[in-house]
N, C-alpha and C positions, 0 to 999 in steps of 0.2 A: 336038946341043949347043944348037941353037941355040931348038929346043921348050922346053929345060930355062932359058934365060936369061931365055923372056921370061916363062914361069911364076916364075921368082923374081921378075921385075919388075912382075907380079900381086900376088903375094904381100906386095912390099913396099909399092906404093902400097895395098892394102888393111890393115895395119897401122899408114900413117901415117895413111887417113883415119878408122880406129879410133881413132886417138889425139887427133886432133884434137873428135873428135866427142865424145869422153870429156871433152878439156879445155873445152868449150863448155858441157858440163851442170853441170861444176864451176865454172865463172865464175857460170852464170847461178844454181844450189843457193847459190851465198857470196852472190848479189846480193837474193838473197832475202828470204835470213838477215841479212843487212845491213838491209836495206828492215822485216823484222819487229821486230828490235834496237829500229831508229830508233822505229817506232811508238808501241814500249811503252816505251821512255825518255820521249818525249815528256807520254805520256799521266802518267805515273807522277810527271815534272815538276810538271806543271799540278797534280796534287792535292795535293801535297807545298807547291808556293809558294802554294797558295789554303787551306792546311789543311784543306780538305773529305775527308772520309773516312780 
């Protein structure tokens, strides 16, 4: 029994550090996407308030 406990206690910290690793690529994929958003707002500002193009 006691083979069997600590393989589930394997098994579960490798699930949560799955999961964490998971939510880490998804924070940084959104900051991205955030950070590209901003760029091209920005950019598409400035031509829009200076009528060029």
């Amino acid at each position: 029994m006691i083979g069997l406990a600590a393989g589930s206690s394997e098994l579960i910290e490798h699930l949560l550090l799955d999961r964490v690793i998971k939510i880490v690529i998804v924070v940084a994929a959104l900051g991205f996407l955030a950070l590209g958003m901003l760029l091209v707002w920005r950019r598409a500002g400035r031509r829009s308030r200076n009528g060029r193009e």
